[in-house]
C-alpha positions as CSV (number, residue, x, y, z in Angstrom):
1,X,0.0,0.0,0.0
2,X,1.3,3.9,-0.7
3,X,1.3,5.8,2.6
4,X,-1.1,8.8,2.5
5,X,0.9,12.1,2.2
6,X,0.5,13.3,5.3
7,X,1.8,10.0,6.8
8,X,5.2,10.1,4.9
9,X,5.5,13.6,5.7
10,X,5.3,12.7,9.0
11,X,7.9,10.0,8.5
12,X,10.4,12.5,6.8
13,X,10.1,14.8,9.1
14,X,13.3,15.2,11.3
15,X,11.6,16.9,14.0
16,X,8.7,13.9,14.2
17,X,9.5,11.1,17.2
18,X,9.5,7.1,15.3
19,X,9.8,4.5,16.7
20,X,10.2,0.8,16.2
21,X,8.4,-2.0,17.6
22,X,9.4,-6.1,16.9
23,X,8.2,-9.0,18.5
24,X,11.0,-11.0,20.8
25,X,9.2,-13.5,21.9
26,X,5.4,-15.1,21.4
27,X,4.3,-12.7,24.5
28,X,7.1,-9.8,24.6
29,X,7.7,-6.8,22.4
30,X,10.7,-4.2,21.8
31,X,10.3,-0.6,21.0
32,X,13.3,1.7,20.0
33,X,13.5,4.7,18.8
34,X,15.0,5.4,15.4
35,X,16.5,8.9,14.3
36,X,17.4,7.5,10.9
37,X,13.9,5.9,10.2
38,X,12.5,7.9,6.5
39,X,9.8,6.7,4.0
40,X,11.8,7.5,0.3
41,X,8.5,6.8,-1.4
42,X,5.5,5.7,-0.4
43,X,5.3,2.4,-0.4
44,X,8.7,2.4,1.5
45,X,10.0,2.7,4.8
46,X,13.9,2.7,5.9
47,X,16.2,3.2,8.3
48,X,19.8,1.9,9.8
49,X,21.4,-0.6,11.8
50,X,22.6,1.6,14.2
51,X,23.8,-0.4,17.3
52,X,19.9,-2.0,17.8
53,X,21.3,-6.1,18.0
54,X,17.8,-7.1,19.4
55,X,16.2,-4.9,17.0
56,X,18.2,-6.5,14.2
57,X,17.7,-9.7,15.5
58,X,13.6,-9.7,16.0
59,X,13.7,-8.3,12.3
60,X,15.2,-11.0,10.6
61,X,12.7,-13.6,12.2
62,X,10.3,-11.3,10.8
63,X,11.6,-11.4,7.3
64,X,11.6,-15.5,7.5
65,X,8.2,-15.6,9.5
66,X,6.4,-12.9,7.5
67,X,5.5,-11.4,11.2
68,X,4.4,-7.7,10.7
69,X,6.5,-5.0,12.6
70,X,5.2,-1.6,13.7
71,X,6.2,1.6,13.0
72,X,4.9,5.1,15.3
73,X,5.4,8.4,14.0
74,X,4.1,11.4,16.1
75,X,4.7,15.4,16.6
76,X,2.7,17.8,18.3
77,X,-0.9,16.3,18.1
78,X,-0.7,14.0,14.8
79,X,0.1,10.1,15.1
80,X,0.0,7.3,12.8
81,X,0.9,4.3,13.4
82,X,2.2,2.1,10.6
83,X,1.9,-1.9,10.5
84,X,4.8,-2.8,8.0
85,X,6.0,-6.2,6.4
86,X,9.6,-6.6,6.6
87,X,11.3,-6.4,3.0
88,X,15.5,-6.6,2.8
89,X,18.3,-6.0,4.5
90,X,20.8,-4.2,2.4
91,X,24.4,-3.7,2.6
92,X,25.3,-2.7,-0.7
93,X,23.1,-0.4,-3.3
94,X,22.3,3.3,-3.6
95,X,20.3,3.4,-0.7
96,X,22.9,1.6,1.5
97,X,25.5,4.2,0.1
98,X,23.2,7.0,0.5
99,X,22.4,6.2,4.3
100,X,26.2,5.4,4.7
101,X,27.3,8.5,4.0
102,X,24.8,10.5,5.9
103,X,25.9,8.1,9.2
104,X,29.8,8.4,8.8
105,X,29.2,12.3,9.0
106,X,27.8,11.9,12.2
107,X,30.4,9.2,13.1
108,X,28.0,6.6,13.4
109,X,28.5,3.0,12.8
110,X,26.2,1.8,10.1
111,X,25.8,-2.1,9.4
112,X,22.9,-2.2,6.6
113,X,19.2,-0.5,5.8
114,X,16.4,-2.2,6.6
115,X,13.7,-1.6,4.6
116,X,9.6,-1.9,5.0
117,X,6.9,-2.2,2.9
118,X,3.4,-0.6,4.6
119,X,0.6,-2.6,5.0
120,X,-1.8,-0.4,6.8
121,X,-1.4,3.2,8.5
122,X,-3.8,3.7,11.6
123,X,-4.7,7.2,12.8
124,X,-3.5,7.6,16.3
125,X,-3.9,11.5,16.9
126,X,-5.9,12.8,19.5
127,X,-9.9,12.8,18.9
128,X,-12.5,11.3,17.0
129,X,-10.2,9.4,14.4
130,X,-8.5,7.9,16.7
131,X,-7.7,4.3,16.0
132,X,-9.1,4.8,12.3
133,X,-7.4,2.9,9.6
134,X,-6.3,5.3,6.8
């Protein structure tokens, strides 16, 4: 599915909070926040491996198991919140070079980009819409 415009402004937004959340076990989940999370289009959600080994970890058994992964976006009073399927993890390509270089400025160490496809985008803003799918 394309994100609605509003959504992957949100997403590209440096100011906006994302954050991350994976499935570690059947019962237990992890949430991180992630500075480097963008949507480059909109069907298309990426970000780094920046130092999140859990995070990494819980993704790949996503990618095998097809598990969705969630995605929060908020600033000020707008919040969506973005059910994703995993896609790839790159470590070579444009994008991987792209978000490489970006990283090594801010002497970061950068092992890949993950990147997600959206599946559904649920309106978690204050008020009436709340909990609407999009």
């Amino acid at each position: 599915m394309e994100l609605p415009k509003k959504v992957q402004d949100l997403l590209n937004n440096p100011q906006a909070v994302k954050i991350l959340a994976t499935q570690t076990t059947e019962t237990d989940l992890h949430i991180v926040p992630l500075g480097s999370l963008s949507a480059p289009t909109a069907d298309r959600i990426v970000f780094a491996r920046v130092l999140i080994k859990e995070t990494h970890a819980n993704l790949e058994k996503a990618l095998k198991s097809g598990h969705h992964v969630s995605v929060l976006a908020m600033k000020d009073n707008e919040a969506y919140q973005i059910r994703c399927q995993v896609r790839s993890f790159d470590t070579s390509g444009p994008l991987y070079e792209a978000m490489g270089a970006k990283l090594k400025e801010m002497n970061l160490p950068f092992g890949g980009v993950w990147q997600l496809e959206p599946v559904d985008v649920l309106n978690q803003s204050p008020g009436p819409d709340a909990g609407k799918h999009m």
